[in-house]
C-alpha positions as CSV (number, residue, x, y, z in Angstrom):
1,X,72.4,1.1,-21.0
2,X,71.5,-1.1,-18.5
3,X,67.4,-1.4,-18.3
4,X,67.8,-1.8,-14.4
5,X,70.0,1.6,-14.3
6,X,67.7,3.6,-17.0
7,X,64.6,2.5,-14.0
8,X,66.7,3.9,-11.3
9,X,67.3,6.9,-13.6
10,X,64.5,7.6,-14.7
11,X,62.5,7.3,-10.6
12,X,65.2,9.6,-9.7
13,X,65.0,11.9,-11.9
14,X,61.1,11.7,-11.5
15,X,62.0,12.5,-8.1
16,X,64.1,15.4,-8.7
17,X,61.7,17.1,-10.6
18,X,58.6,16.5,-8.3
19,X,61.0,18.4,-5.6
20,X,62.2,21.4,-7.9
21,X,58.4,21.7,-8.6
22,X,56.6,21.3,-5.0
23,X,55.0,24.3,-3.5
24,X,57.1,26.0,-0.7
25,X,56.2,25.4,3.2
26,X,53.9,28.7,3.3
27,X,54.7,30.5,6.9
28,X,51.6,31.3,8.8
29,X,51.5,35.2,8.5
30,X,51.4,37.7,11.3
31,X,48.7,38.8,13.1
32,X,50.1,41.8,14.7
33,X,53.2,42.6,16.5
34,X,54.1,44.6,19.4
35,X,57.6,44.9,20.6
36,X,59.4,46.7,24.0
37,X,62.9,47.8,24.3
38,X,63.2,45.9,27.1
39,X,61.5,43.1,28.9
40,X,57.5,43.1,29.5
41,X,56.4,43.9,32.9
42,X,53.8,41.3,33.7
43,X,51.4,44.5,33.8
44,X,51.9,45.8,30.6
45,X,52.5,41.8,28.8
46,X,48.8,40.8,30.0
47,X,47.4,44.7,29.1
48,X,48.7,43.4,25.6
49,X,47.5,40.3,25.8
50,X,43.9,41.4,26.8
51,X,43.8,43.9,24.7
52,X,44.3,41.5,21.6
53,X,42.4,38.9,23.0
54,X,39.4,41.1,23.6
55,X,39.1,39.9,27.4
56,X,39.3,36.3,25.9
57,X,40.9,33.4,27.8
58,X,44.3,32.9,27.0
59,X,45.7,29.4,27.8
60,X,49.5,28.4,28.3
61,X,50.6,26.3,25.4
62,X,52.4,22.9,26.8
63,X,55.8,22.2,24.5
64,X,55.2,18.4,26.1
65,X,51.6,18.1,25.3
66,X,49.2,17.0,22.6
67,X,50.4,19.6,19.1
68,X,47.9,21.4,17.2
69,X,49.6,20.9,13.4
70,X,48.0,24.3,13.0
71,X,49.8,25.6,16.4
72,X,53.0,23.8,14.9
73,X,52.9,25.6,11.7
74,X,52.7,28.9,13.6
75,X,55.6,28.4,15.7
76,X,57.8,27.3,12.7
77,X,57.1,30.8,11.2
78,X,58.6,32.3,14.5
79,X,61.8,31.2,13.9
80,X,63.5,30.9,17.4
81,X,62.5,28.9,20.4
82,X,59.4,31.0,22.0
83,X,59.4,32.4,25.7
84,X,56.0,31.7,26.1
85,X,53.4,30.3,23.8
86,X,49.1,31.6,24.6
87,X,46.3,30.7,22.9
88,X,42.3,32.2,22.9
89,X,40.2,30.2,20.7
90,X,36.5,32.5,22.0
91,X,36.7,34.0,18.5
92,X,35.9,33.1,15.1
93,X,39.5,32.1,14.8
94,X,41.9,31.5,17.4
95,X,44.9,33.8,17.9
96,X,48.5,32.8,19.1
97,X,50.6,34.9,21.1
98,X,54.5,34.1,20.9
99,X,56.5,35.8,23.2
100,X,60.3,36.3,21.5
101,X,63.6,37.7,22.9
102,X,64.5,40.4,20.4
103,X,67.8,42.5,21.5
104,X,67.6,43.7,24.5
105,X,64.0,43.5,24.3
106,X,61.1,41.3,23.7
107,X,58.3,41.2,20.9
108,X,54.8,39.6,21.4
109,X,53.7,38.5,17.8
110,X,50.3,37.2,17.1
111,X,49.1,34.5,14.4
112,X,45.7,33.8,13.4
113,X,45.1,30.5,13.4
114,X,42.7,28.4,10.9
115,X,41.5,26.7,13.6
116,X,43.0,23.8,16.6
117,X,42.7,20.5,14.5
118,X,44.9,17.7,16.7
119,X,42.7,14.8,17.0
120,X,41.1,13.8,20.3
121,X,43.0,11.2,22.0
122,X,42.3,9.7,25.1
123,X,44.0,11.6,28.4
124,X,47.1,10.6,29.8
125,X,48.8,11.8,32.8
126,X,52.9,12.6,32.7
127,X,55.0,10.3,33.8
128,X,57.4,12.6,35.2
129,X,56.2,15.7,37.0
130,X,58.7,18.5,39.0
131,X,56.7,20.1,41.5
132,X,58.5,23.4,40.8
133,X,57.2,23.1,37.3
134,X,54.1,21.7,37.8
135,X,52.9,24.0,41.1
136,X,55.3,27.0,40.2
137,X,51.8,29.1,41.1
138,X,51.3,28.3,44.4
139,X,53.5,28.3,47.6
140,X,54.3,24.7,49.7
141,X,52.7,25.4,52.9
142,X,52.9,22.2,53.9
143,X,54.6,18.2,53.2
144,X,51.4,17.8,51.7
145,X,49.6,20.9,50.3
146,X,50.2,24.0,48.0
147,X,48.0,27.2,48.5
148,X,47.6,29.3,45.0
149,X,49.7,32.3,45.5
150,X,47.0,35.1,44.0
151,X,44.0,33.0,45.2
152,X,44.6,31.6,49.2
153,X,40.6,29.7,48.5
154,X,42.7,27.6,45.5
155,X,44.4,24.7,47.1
156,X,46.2,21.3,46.6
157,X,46.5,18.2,48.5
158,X,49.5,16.0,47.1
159,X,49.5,12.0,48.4
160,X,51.3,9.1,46.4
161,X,48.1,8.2,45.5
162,X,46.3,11.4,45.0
163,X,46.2,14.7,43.8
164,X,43.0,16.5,45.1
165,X,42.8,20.3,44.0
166,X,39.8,22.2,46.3
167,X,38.4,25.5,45.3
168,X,35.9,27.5,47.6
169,X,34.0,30.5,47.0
170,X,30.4,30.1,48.1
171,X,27.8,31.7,45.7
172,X,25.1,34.6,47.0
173,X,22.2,32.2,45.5
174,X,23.6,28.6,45.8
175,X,21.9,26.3,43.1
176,X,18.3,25.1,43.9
177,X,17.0,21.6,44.2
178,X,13.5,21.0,43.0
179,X,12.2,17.8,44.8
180,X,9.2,17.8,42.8
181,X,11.4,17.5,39.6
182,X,9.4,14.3,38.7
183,X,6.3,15.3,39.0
184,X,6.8,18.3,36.1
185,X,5.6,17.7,32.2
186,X,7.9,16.5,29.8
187,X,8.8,20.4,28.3
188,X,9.3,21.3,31.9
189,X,11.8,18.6,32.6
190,X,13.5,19.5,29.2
191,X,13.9,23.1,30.4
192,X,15.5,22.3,33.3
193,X,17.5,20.1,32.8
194,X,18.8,22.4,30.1
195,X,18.8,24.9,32.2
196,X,21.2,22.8,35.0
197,X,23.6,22.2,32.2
198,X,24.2,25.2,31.6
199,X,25.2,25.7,34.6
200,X,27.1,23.2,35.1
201,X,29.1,23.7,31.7
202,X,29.6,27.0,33.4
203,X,31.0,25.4,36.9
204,X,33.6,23.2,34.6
205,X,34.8,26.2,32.7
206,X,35.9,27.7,35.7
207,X,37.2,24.6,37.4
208,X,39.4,24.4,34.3
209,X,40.2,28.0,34.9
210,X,41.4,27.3,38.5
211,X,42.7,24.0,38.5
212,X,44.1,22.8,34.8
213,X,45.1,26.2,34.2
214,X,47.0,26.9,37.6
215,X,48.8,24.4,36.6
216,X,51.8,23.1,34.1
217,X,52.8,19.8,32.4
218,X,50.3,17.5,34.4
219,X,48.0,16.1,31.3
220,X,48.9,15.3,27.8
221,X,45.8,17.7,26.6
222,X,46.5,21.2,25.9
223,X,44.2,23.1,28.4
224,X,41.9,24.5,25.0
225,X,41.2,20.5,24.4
226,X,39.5,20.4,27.8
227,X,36.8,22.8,26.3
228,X,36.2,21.0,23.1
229,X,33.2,18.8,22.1
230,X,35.0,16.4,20.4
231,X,37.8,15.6,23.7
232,X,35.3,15.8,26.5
233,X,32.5,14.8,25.1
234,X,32.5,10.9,26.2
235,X,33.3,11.9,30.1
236,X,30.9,15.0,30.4
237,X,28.0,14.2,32.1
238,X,24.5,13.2,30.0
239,X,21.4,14.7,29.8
240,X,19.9,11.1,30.9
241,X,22.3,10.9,33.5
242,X,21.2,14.5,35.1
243,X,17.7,13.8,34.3
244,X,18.3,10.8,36.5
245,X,19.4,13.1,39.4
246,X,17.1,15.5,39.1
247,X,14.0,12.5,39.0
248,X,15.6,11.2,42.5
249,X,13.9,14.2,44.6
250,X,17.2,14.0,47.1
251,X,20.0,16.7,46.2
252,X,23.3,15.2,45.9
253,X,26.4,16.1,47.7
254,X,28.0,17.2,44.6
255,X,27.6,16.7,40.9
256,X,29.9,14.6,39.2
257,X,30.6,16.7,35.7
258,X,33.7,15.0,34.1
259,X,34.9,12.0,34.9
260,X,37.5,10.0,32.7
261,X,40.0,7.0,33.1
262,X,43.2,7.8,32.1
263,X,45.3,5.9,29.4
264,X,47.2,4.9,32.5
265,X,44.4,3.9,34.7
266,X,44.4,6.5,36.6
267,X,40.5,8.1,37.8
268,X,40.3,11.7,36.7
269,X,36.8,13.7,38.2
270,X,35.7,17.1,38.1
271,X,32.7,17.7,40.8
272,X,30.9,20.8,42.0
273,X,28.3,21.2,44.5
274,X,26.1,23.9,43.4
275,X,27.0,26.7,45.7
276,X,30.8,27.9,45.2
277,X,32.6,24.4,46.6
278,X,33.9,22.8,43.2
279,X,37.3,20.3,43.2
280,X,39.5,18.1,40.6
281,X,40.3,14.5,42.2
282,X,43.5,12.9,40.5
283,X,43.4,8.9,41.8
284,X,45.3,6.3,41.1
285,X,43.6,3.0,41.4
């Protein structure tokens, strides 16, 4: 034979056998399942949902966005496009929750996931939004502006060159400026400047809440990478740079928390003013 065919033979038979002998795909296994006869009502989907997700905070998944390999693997096991796609990752593991047409009916089947593993890349806005897509929460009061339709204090200001979301809901004890920060011992600055970071790790988490989360198909992140260490980390505000604020004596009009540029060049800010005024500027340069 031919020593040229006998290689070819012999890779594809190598080949052959390294396929008959590969470990299967495993499916991700269920969680739990809970099916209706008919279609949820929006009452009794989220009663599920909360009641699985022990009061957690379950995010939209975005078929567009940035995929979790461990998200992916989930959905393959589901077997049919998904209705909707949540996720709560304030739990030793996260859970998925795939909502599926079944007969007449629908099921809501949970996965368990090992954990949300995509890699941090850097943010990108979509090239191509649909308003009805994008603001299908709120209601078009205006040319210009979108009102949240559960929370009227929620609101959007659309321009060609920027998207400014406003939220307002002033607190009982607004935050409070110490103008003698700079005059405190080393330990005491440390404390509060912990102390302000926490709060202000607290303000984002709701602005995320109200304004990526209100929202559908605007970033490239899934709205559980806005939360992680390793995606915001290098556009959350620093210690040094707070420390800085505090040592200044004046309070500012509003801290700046988050603040990124865009793979497209696009200025992307998060800012909050202490007492219940927080908003998400979109800008294009």
């Amino acid at each position: 034979m031919n020593p040229m065919i006998l290689r070819l033979f012999s890779v594809l038979l190598l080949c052959l056998s390294a396929a008959c002998f590969a470990a299967p795909v495993k499916s991700a296994p269920v969680y739990a399942k809970v099916s209706s006869p008919k279609a949820f009502s929006g009452d009794r989907l989220f009663f599920v949902l909360d009641s699985l997700g022990a009061g957690g905070n379950w995010m939209e998944w975005d078929a567009n966005g940035i995929q979790d390999p461990s998200v992916t693997n989930a959905l393959e096991s589901v077997g049919g496009k998904p209705e909707m796609v949540w996720v709560v990752s304030e739990r030793k593991k996260p859970l998925m929750a795939v909502l599926v047409k079944q007969g007449a009916g629908e099921s809501l089947v949970f996965y368990e996931l090992p954990g949300l593993d995509a890699k941090p890349v850097a943010l990108k806005l979509n090239e191509v939004m649909d308003p009805g897509v994008v603001f299908r929460d709120y209601k078009q009061i205006s040319a210009t502006e979108f009102v949240h339709r559960d929370k009227d204090n929620l609101r959007v200001m659309v321009s060609e060159t920027r998207i400014r979301f406003a939220y307002v809901n002033p607190d009982k004890e607004p935050l409070k400026f110490d103008p003698e920060f700079s005059k405190k011992t080393f330990v005491e600055k440390h404390q509060l400047v912990r102390e302000y970071m926490d709060f202000l790790k607290y303000e984002y988490s709701l602005m995320l809440r109200a304004f990526v989360q209100s929202t559908h198909g605007i970033f490239n992140w899934q709205p559980w990478h806005w939360y992680m260490p390793e995606w915001n980390s290098k556009s959350f505000i620093q210690e040094k740079e707070l420390e800085a604020v505090l040592s200044s004596g004046v309070a500012p009009q509003f801290f700046t928390i988050f603040k990124t540029k865009t793979a497209g060049g696009e200025i992307v800010e998060f800012r909050a003013n202490g007492n219940g005024f927080a908003e998400l500027v979109i800008s294009k340069l």
